[in-house]
C-alpha positions as CSV (number, residue, x, y, z in Angstrom):
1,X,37.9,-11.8,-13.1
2,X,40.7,-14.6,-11.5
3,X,43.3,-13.2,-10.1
4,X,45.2,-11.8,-6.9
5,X,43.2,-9.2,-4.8
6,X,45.7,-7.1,-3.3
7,X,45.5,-3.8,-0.7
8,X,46.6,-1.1,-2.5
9,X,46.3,2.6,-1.3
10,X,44.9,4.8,-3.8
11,X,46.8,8.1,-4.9
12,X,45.6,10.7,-7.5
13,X,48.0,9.3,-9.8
14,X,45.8,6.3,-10.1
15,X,43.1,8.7,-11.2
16,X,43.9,9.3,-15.2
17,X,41.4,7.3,-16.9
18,X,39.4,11.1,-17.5
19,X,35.8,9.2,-16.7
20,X,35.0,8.4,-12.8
21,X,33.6,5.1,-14.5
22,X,36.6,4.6,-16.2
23,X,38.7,5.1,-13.2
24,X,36.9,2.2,-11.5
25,X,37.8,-0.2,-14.4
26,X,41.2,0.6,-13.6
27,X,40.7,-0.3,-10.0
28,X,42.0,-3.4,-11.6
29,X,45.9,-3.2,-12.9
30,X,48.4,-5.6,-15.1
31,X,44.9,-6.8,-16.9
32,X,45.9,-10.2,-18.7
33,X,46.8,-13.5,-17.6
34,X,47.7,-12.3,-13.7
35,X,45.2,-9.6,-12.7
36,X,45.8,-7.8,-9.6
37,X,42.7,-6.5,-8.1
38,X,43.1,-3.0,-5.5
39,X,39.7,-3.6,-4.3
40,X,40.1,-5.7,-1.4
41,X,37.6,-4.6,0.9
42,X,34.9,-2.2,0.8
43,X,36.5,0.3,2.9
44,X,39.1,0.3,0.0
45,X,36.0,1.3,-2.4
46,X,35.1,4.2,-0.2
47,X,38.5,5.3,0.2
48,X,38.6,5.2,-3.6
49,X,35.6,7.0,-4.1
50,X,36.5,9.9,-1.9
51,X,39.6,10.1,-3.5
52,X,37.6,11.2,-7.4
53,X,36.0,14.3,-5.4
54,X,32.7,12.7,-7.2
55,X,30.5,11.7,-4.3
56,X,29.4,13.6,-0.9
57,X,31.9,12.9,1.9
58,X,28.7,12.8,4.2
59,X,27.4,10.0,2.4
60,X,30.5,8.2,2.1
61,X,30.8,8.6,5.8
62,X,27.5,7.1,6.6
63,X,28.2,4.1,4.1
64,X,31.3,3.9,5.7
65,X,29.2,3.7,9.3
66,X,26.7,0.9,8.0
67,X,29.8,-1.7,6.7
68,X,31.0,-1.3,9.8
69,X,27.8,-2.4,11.6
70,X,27.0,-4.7,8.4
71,X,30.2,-6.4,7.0
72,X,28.4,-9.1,5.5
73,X,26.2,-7.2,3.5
74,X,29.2,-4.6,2.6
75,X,31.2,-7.5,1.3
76,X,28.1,-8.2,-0.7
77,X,27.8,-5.0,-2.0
78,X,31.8,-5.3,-2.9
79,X,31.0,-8.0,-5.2
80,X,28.2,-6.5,-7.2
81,X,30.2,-3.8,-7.7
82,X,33.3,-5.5,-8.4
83,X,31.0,-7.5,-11.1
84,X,29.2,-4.4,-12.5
85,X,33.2,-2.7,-12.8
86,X,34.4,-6.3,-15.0
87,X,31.1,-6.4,-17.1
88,X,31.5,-2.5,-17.9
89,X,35.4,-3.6,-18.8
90,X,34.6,-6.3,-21.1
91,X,31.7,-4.0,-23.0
92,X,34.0,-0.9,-23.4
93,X,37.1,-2.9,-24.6
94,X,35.1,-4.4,-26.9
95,X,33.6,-0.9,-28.5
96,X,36.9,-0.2,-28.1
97,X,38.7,-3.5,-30.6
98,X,37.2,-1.7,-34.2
99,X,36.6,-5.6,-35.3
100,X,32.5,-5.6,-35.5
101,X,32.5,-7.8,-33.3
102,X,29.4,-7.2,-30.7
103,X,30.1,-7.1,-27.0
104,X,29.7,-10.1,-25.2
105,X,26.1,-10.6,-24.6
106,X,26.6,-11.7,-20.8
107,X,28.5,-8.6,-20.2
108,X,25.8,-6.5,-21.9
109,X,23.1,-8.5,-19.7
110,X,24.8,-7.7,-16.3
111,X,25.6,-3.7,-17.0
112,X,21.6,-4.3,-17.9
113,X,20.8,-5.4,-14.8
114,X,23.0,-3.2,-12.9
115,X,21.5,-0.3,-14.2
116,X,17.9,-1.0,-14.4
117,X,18.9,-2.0,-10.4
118,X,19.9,1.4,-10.0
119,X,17.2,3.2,-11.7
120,X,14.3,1.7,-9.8
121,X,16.0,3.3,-6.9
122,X,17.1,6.3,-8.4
123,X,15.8,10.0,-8.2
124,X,15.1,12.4,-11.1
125,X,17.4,15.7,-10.6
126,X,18.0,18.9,-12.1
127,X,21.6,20.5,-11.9
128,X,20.6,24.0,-13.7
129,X,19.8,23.1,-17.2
130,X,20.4,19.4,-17.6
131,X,18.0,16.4,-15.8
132,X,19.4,13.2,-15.0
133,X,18.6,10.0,-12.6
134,X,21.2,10.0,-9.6
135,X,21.4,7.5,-6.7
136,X,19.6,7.9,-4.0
137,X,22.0,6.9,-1.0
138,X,18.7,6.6,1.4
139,X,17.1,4.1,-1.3
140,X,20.4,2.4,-2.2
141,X,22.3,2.0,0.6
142,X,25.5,0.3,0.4
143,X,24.5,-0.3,-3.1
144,X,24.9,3.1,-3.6
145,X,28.2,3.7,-5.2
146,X,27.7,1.2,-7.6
147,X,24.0,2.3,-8.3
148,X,25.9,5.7,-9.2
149,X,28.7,4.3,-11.2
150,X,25.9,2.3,-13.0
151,X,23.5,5.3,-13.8
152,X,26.9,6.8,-14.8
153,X,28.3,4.3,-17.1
154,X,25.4,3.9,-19.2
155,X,25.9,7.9,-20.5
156,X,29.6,7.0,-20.8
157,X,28.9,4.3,-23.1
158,X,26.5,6.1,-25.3
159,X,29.0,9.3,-25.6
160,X,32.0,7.2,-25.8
161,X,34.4,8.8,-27.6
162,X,35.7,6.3,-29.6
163,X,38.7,7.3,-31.3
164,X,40.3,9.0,-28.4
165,X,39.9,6.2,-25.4
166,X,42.7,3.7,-25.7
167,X,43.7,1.1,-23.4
168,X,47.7,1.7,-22.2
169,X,50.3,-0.6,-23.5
170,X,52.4,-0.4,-20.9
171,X,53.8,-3.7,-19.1
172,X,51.5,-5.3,-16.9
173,X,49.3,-2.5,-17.2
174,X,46.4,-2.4,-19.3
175,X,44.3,0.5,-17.9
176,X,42.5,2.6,-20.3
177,X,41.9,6.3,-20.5
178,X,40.1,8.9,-22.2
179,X,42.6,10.9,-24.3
180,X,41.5,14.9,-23.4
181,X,44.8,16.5,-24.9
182,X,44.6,18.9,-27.9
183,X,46.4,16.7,-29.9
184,X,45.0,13.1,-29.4
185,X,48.5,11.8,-29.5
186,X,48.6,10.7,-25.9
187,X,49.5,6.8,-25.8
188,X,50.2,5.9,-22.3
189,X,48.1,6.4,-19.2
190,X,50.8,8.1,-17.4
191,X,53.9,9.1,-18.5
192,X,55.9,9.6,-15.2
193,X,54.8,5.8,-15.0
194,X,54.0,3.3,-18.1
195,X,56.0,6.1,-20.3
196,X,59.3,6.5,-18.5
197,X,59.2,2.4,-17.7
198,X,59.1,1.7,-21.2
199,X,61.5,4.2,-22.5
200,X,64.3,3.4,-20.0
201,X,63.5,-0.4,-21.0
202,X,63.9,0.5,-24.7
203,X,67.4,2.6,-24.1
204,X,68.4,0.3,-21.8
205,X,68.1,-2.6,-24.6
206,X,69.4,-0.1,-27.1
207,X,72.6,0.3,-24.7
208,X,72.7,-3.6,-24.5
209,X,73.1,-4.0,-28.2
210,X,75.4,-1.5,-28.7
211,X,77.8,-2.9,-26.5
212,X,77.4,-5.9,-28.0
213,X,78.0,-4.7,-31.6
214,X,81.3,-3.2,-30.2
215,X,82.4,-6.2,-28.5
216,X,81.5,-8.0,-31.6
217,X,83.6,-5.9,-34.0
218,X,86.4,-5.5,-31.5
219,X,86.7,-9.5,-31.7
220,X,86.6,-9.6,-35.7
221,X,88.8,-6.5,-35.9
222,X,92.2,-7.4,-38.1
223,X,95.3,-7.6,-35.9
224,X,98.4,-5.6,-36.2
């Protein structure tokens, strides 16, 4: 991805994309021609990562611990999850464009590689009734959130539901999301935000050309 890197403070409002994976690719907003990235540092990725309540606070802690003492290698570990997030991005959006049209192979390669990465250092556990490979932070280590998010993604992609994960229209936006509501009908990732921006645009251009129309009649009105 080329574009600006920005620090950005995450909120649960940036949350909504219904799929911790999901919510990574949005760590990335106004996807197009000027991307700005909220990663900027891989404090930010912890910070993120407690925020989703999806990983152990001790183990973010001790990650946390070891970029301190190793910036170098966190900064590394930044970028292979920053790759992993942009190859999962382009593979979902293009499930996602109903055009036949494969993914792109080099994406499919590195989400590959990520997660056969993460399953050589993985660990085989049993949550009641369902088995699954998990990270193991000990084998991973600063790798480990991205080893997750990999082992994570690859379920996400073969359970993707389809017709209800849509990418927001919103300007300078672009995030996507899984639609959960009863209905299906939801269209923008957040209404307080992308929703309320685009309908006060709309009124306020409907407002526009009112007062236009008016001005226009009043000067073609007949006079008296």
């Amino acid at each position: 991805m080329t574009g600006t890197i920005q620090a950005h403070t995450f909120r649960p409002r940036d949350l909504v994309g219904g799929h911790v994976v999901v919510d990574l690719l949005n760590t990335v907003t106004a996807r197009g021609p000027e991307p700005i990235d909220w990663l900027d540092g891989y404090p930010r990725l912890l910070e993120w990562a407690a925020l989703t309540g999806r990983f152990d606070p001790a183990v973010l802690a001790r990650l946390a611990r070891a970029a301190e003492a190793e910036p170098r290698a966190a900064a590394q570990a930044l970028d292979r999850a920053r790759d992993l997030r942009e190859a999962l991005h382009d593979v979902v959006t293009a499930l996602l464009a109903h055009d036949d049209a494969p993914p792109p192979a080099g994406a499919l390669e590195r989400v590959e590689r990520h997660w056969k990465h993460a399953a050589a250092r993985a660990r085989l556990t049993v949550h009641g009734d369902t088995a699954r490979l998990a990270a193991a932070a000990e084998a991973s280590g600063l790798d480990y959130l991205a080893d997750e998010l990999a082992l994570q993604a690859l379920d996400l992609l073969r359970d993707l539901p389809h017709e209800r994960t849509r990418v927001c229209p919103g300007p300078r936006c672009g995030w996507l999301f899984i639609d959960t509501s009863r209905g299906g009908r939801r269209r923008w990732c957040d209404m307080g935000t992308c929703g309320n921006a685009t309908k006060g645009k709309a009124h306020y251009q409907r407002k526009r050309q009112a007062e236009s129309g008016e001005r226009g009649g009043g000067a073609d009105a007949p006079s008296l």
